[in-house]
mmCIF file of the N, C-alpha and C atoms, coordinates in Angstrom:
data_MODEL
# 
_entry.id   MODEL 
# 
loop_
_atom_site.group_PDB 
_atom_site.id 
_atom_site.type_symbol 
_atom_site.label_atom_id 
_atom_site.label_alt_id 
_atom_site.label_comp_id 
_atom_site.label_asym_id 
_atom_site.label_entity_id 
_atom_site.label_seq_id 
_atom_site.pdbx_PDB_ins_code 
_atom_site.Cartn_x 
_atom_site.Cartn_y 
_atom_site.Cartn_z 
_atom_site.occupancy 
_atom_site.B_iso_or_equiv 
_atom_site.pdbx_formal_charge 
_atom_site.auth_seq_id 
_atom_site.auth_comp_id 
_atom_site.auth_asym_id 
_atom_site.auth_atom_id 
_atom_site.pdbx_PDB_model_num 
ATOM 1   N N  . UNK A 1 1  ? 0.697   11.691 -6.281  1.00 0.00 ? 1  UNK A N  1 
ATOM 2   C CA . UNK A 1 1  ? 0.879   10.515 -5.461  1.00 0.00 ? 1  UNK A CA 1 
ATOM 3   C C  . UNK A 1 1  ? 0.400   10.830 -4.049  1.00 0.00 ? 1  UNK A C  1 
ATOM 4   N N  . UNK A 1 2  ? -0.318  9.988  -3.150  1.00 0.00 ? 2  UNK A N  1 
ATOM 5   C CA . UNK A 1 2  ? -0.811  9.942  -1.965  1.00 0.00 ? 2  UNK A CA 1 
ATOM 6   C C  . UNK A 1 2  ? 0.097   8.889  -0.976  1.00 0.00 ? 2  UNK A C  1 
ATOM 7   N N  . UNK A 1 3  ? 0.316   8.881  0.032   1.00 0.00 ? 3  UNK A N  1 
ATOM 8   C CA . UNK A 1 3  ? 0.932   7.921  0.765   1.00 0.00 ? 3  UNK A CA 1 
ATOM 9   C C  . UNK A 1 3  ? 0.201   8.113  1.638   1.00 0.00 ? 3  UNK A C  1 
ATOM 10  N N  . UNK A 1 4  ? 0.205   6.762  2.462   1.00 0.00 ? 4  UNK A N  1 
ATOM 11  C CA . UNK A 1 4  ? -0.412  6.769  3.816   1.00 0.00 ? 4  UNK A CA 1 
ATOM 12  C C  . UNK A 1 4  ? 0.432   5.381  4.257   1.00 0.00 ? 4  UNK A C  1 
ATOM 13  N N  . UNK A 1 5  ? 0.454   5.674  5.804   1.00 0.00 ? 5  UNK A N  1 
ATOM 14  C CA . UNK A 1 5  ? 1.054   5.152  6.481   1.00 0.00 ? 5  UNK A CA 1 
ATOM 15  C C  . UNK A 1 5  ? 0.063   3.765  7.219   1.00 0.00 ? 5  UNK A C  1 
ATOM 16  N N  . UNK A 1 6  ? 0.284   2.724  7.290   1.00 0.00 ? 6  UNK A N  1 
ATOM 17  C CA . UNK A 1 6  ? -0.737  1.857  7.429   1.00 0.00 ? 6  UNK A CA 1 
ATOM 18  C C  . UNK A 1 6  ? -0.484  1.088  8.925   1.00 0.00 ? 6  UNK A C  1 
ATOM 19  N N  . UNK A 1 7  ? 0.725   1.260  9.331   1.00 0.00 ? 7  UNK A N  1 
ATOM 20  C CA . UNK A 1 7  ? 0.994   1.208  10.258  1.00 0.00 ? 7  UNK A CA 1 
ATOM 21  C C  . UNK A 1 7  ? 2.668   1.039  10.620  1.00 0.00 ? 7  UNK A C  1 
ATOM 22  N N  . UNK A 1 8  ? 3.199   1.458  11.820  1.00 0.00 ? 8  UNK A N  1 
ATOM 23  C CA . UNK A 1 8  ? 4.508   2.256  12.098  1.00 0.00 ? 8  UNK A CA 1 
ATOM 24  C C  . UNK A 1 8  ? 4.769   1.632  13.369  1.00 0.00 ? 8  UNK A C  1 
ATOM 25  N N  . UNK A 1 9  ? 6.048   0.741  13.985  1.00 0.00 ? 9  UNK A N  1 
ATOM 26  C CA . UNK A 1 9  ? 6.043   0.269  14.820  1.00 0.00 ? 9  UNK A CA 1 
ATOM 27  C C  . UNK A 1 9  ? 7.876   0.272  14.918  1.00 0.00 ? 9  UNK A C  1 
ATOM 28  N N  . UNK A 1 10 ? 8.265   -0.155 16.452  1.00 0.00 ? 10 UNK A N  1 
ATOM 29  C CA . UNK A 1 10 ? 9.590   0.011  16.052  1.00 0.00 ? 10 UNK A CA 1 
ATOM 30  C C  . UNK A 1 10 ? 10.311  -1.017 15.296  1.00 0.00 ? 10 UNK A C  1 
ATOM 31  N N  . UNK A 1 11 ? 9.719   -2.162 14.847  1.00 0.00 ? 11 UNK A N  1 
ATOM 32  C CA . UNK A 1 11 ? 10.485  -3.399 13.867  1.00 0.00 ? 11 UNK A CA 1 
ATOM 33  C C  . UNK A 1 11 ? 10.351  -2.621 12.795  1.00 0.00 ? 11 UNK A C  1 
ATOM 34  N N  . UNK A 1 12 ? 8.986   -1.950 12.272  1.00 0.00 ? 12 UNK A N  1 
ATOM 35  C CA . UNK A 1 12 ? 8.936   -2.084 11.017  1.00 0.00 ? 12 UNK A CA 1 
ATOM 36  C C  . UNK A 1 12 ? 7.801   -0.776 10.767  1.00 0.00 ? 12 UNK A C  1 
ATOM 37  N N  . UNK A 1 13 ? 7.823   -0.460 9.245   1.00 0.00 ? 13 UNK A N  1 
ATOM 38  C CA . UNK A 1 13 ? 6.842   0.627  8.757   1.00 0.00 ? 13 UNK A CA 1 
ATOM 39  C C  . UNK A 1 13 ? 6.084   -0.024 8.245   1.00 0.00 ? 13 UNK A C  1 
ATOM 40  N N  . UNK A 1 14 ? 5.054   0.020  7.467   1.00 0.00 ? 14 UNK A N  1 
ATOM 41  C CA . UNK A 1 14 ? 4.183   -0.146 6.818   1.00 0.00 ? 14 UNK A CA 1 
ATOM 42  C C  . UNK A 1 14 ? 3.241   0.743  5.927   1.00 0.00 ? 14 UNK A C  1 
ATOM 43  N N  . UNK A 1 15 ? 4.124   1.253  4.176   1.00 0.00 ? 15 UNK A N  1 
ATOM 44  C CA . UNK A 1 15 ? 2.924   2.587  4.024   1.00 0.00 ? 15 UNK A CA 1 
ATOM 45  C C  . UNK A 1 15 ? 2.659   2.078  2.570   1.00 0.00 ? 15 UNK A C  1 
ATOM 46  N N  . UNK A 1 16 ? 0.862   2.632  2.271   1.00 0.00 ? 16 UNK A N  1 
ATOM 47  C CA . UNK A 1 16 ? 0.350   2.421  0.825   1.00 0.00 ? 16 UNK A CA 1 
ATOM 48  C C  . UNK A 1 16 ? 0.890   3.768  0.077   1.00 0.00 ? 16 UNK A C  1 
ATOM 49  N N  . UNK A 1 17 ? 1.162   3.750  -0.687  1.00 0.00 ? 17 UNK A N  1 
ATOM 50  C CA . UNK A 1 17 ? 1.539   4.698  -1.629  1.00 0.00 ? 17 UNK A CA 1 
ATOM 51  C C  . UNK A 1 17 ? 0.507   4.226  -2.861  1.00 0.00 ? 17 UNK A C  1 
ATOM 52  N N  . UNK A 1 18 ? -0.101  5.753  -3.473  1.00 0.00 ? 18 UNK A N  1 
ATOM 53  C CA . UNK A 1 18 ? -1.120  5.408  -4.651  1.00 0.00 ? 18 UNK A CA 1 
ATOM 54  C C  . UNK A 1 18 ? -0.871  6.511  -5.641  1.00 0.00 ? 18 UNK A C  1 
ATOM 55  N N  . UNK A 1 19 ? -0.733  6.299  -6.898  1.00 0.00 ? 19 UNK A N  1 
ATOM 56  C CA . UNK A 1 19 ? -0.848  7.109  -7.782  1.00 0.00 ? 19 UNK A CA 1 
ATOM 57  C C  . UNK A 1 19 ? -1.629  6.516  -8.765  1.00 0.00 ? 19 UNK A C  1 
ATOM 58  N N  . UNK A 1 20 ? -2.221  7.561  -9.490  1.00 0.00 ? 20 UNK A N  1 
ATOM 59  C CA . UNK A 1 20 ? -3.096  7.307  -10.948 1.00 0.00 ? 20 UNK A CA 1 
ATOM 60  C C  . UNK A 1 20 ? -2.463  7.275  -11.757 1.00 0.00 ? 20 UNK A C  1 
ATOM 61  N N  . UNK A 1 21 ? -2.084  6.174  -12.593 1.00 0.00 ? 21 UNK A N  1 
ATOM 62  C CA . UNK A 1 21 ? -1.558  6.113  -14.343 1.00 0.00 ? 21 UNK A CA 1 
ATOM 63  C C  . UNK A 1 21 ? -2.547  7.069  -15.269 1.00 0.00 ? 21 UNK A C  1 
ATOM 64  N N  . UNK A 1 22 ? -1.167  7.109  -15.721 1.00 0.00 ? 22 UNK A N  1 
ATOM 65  C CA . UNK A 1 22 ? -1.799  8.008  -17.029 1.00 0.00 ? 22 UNK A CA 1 
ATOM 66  C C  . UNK A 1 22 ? -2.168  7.312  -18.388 1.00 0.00 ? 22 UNK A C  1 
ATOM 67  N N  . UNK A 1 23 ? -1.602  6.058  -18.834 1.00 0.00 ? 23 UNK A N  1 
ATOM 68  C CA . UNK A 1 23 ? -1.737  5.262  -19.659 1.00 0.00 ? 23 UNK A CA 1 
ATOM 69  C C  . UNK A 1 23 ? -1.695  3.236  -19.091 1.00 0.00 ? 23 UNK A C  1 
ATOM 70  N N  . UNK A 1 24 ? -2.746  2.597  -18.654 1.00 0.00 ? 24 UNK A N  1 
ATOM 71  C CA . UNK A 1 24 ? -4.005  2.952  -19.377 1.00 0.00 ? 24 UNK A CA 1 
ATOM 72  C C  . UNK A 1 24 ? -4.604  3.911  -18.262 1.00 0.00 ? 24 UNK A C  1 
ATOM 73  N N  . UNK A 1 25 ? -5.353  5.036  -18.972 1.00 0.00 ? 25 UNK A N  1 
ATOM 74  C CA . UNK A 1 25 ? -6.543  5.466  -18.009 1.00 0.00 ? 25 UNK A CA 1 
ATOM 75  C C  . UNK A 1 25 ? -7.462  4.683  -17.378 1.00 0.00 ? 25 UNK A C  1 
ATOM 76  N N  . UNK A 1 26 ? -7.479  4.791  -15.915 1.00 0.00 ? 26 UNK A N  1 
ATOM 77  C CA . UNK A 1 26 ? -8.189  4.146  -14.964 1.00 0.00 ? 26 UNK A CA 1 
ATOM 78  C C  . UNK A 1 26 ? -7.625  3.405  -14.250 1.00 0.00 ? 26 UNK A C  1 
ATOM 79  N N  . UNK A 1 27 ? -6.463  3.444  -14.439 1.00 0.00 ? 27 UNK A N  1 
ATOM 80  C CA . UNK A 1 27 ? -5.907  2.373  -13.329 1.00 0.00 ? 27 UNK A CA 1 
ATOM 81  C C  . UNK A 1 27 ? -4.921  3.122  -12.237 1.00 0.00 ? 27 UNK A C  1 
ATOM 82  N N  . UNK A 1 28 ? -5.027  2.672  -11.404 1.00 0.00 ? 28 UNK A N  1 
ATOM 83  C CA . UNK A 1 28 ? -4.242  3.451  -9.617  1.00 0.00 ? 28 UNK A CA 1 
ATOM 84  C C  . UNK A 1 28 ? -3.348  2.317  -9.575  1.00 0.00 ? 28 UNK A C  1 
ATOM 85  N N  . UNK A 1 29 ? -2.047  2.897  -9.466  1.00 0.00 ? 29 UNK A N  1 
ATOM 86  C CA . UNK A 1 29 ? -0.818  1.909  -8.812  1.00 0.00 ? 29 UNK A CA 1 
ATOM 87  C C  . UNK A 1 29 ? -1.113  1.833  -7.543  1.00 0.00 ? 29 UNK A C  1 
ATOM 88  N N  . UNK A 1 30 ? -0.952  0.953  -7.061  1.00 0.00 ? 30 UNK A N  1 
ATOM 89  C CA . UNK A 1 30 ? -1.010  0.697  -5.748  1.00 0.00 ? 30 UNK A CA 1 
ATOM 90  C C  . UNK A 1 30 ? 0.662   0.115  -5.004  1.00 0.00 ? 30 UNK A C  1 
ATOM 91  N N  . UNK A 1 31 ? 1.798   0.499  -4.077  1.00 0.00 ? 31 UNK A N  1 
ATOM 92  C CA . UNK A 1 31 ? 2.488   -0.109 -3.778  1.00 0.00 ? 31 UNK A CA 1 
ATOM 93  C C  . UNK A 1 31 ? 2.478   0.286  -2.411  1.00 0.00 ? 31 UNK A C  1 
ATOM 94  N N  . UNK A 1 32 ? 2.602   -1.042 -1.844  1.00 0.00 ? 32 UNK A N  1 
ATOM 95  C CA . UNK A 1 32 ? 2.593   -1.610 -0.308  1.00 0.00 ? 32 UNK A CA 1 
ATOM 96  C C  . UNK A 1 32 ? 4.048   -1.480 0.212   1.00 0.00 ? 32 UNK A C  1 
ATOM 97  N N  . UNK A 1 33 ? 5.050   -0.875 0.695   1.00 0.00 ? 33 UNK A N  1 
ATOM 98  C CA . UNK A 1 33 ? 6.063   -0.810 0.878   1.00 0.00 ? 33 UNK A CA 1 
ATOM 99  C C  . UNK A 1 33 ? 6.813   -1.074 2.623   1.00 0.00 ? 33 UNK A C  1 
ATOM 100 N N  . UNK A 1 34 ? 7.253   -2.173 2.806   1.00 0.00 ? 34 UNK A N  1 
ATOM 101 C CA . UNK A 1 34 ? 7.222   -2.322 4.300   1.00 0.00 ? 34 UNK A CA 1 
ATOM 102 C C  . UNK A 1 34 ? 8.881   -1.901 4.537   1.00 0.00 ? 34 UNK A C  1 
ATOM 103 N N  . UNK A 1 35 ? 9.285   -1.307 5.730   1.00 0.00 ? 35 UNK A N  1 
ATOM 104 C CA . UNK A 1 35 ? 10.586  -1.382 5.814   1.00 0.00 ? 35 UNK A CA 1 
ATOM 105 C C  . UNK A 1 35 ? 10.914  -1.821 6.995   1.00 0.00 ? 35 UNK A C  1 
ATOM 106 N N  . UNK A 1 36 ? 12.042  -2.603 7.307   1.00 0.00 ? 36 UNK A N  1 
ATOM 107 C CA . UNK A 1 36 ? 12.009  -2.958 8.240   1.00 0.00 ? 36 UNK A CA 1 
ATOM 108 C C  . UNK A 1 36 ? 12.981  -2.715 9.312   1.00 0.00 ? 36 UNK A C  1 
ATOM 109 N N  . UNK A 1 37 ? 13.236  -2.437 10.627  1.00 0.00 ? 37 UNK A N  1 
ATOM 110 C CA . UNK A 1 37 ? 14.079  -1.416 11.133  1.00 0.00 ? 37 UNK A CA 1 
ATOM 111 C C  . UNK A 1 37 ? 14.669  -2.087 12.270  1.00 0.00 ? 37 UNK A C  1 
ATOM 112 N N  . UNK A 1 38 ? 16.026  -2.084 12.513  1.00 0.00 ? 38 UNK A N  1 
ATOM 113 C CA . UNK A 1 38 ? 16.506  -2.602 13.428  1.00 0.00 ? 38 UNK A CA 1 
ATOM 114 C C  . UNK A 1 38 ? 17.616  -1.044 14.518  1.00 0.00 ? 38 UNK A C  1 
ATOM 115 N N  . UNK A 1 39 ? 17.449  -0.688 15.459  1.00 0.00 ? 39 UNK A N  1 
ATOM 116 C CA . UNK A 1 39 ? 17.612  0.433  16.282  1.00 0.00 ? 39 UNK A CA 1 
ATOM 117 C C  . UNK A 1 39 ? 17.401  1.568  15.685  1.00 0.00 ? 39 UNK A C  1 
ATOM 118 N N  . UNK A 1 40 ? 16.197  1.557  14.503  1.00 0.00 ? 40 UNK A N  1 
ATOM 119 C CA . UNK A 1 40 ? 15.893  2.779  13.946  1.00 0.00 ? 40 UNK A CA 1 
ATOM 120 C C  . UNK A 1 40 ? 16.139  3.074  13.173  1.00 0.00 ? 40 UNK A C  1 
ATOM 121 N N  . UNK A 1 41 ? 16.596  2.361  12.523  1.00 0.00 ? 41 UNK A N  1 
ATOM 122 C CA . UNK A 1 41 ? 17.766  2.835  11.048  1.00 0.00 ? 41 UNK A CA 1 
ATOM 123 C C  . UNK A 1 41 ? 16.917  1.624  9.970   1.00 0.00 ? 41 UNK A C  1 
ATOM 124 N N  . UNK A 1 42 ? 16.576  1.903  8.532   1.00 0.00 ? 42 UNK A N  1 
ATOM 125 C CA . UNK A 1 42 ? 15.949  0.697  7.952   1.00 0.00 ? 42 UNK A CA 1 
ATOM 126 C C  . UNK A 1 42 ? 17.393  -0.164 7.539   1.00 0.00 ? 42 UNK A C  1 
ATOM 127 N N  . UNK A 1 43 ? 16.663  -1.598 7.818   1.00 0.00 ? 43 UNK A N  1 
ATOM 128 C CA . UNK A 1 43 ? 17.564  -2.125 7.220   1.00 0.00 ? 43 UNK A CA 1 
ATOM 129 C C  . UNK A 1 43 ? 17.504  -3.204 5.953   1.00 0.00 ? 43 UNK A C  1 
ATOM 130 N N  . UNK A 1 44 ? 15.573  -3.245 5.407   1.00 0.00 ? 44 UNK A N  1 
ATOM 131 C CA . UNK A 1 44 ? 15.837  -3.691 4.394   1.00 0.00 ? 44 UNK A CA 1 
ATOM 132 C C  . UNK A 1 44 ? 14.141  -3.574 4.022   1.00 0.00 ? 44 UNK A C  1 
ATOM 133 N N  . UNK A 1 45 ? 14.133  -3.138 3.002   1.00 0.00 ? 45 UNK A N  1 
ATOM 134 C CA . UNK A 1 45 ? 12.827  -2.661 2.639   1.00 0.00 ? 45 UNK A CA 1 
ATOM 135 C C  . UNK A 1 45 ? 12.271  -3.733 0.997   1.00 0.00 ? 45 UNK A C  1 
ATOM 136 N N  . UNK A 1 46 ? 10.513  -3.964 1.469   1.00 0.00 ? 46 UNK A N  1 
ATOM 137 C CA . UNK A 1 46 ? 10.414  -5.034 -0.260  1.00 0.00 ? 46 UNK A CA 1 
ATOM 138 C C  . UNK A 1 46 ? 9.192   -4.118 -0.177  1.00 0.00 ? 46 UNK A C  1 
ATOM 139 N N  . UNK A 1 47 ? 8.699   -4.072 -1.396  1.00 0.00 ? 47 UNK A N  1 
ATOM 140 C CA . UNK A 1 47 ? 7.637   -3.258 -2.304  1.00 0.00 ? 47 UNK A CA 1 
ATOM 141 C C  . UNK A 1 47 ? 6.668   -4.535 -3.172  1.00 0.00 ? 47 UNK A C  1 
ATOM 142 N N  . UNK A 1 48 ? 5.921   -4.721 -2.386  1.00 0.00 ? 48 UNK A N  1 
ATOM 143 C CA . UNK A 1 48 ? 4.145   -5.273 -3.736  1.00 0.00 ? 48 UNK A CA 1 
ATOM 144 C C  . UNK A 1 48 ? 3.635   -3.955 -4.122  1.00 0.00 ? 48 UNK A C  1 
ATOM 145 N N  . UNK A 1 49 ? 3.963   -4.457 -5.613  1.00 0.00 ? 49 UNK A N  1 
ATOM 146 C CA . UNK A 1 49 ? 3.055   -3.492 -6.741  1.00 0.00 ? 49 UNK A CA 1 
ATOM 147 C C  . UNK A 1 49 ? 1.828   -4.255 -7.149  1.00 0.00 ? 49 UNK A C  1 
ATOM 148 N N  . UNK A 1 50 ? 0.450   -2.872 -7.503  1.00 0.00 ? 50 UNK A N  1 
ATOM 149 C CA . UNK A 1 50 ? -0.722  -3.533 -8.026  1.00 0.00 ? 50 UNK A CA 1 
ATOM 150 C C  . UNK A 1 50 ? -1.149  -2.709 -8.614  1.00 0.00 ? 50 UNK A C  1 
ATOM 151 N N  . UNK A 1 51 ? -1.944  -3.241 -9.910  1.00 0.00 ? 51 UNK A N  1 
ATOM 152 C CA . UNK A 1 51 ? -2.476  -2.036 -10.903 1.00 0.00 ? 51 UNK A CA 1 
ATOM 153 C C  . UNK A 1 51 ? -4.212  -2.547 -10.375 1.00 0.00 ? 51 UNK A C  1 
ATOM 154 N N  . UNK A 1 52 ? -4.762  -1.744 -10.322 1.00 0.00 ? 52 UNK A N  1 
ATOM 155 C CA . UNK A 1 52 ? -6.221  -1.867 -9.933  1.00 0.00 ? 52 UNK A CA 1 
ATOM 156 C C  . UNK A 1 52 ? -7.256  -0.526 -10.626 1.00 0.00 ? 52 UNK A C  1 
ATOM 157 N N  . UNK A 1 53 ? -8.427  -0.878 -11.316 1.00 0.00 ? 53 UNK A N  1 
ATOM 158 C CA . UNK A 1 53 ? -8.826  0.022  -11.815 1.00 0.00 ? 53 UNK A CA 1 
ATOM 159 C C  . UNK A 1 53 ? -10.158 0.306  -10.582 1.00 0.00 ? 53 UNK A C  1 
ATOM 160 N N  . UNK A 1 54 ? -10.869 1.019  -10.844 1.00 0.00 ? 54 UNK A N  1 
ATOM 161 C CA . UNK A 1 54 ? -11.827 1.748  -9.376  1.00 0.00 ? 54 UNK A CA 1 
ATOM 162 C C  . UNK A 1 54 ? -12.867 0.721  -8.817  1.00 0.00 ? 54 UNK A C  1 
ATOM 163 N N  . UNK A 1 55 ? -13.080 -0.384 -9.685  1.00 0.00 ? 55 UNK A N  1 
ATOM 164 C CA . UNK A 1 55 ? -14.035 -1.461 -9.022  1.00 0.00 ? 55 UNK A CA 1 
ATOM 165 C C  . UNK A 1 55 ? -13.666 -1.900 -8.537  1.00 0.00 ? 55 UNK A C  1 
ATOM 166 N N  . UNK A 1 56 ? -12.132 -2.552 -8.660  1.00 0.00 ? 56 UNK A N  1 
ATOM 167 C CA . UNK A 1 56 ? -11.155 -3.494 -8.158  1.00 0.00 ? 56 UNK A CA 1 
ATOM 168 C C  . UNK A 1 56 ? -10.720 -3.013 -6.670  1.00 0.00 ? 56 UNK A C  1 
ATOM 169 N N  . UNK A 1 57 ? -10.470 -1.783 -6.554  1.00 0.00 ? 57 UNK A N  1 
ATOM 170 C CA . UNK A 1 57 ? -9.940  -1.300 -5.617  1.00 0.00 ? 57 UNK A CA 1 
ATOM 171 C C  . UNK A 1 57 ? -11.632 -1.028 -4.413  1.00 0.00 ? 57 UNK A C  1 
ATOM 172 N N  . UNK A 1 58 ? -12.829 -0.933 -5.145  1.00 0.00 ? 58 UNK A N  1 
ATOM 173 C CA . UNK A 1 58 ? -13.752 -1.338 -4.216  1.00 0.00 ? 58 UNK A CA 1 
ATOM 174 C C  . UNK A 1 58 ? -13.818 -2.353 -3.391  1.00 0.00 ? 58 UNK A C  1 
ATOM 175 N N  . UNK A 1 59 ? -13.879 -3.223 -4.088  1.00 0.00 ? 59 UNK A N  1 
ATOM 176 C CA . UNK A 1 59 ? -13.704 -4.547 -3.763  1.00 0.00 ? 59 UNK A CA 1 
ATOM 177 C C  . UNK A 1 59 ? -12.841 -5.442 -3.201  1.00 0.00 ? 59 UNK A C  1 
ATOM 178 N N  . UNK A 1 60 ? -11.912 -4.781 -2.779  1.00 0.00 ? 60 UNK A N  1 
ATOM 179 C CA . UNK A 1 60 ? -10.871 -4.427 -2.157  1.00 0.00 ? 60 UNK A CA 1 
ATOM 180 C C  . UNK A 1 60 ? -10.708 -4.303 -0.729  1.00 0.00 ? 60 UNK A C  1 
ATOM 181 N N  . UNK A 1 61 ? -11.757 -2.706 -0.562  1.00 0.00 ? 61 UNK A N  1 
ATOM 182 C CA . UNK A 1 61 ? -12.063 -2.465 0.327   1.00 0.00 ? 61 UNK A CA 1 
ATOM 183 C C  . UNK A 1 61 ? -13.028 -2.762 1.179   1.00 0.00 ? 61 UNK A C  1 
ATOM 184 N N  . UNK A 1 62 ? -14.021 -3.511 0.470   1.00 0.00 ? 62 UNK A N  1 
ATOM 185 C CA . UNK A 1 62 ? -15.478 -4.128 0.971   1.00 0.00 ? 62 UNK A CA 1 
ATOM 186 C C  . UNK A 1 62 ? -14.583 -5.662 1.876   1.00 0.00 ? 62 UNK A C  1 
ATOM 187 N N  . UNK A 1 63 ? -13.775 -6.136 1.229   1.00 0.00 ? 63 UNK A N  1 
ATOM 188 C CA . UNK A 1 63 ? -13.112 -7.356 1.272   1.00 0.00 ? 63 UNK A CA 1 
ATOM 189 C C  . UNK A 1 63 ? -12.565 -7.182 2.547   1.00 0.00 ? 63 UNK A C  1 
ATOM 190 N N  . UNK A 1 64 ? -11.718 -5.932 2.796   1.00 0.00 ? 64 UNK A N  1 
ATOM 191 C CA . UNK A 1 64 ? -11.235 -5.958 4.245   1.00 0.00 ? 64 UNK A CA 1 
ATOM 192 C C  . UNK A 1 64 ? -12.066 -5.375 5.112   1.00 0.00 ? 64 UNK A C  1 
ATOM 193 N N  . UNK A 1 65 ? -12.951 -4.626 4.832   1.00 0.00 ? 65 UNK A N  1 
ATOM 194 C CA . UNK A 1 65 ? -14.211 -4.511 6.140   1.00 0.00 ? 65 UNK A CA 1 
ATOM 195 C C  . UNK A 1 65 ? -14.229 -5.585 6.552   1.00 0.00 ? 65 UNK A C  1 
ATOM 196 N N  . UNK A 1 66 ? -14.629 -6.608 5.809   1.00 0.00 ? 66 UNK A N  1 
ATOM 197 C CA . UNK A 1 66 ? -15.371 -7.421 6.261   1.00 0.00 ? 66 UNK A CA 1 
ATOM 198 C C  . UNK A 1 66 ? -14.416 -8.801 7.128   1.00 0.00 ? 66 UNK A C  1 
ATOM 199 N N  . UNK A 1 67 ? -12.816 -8.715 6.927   1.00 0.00 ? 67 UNK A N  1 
ATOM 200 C CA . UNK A 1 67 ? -12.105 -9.512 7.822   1.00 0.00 ? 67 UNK A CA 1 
ATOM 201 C C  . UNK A 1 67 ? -12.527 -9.276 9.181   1.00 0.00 ? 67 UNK A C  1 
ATOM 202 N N  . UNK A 1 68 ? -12.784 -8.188 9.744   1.00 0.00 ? 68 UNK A N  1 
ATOM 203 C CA . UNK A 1 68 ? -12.958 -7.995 11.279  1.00 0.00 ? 68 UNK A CA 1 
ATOM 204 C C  . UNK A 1 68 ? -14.380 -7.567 11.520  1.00 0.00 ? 68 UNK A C  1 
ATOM 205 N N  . UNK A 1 69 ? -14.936 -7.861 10.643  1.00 0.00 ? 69 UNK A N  1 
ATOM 206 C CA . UNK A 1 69 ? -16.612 -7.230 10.818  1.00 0.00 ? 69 UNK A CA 1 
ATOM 207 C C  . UNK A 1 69 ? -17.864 -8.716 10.758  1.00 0.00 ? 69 UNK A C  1 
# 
């Protein structure tokens, strides 16, 4: 599993977490996990899950270049 932090502020976190399934082969979980923090302490955290196989997750990424580009 990989995590990355997508962005970290004092309301709130924001991190992708990715792992590769093992069944079906080819597909990367993807979960978006925000928490949200009131004097530092979380106080209530929601999770989007996504199964994406390696085109999907291209396309993905081409998709958000291109919001600010």
């Amino acid at each position: 599993m990989k995590e990355f932090i997508i962005q970290s502020i004092p309301e709130y976190k924001l991190k992708l977490k990715t792992t590769q399934c093992q069944n079906p082969i080819g597909l990367t979980q993807l979960q978006f996990v925000k928490e949200n923090k009131k004097d530092g302490k979380v106080t209530h955290t929601s999770t989007s899950e996504f199964f994406l196989n390696e085109n999907e997750i291209k396309m993905l990424i081409t998709s958000l270049g291109k919001i600010n580009g």
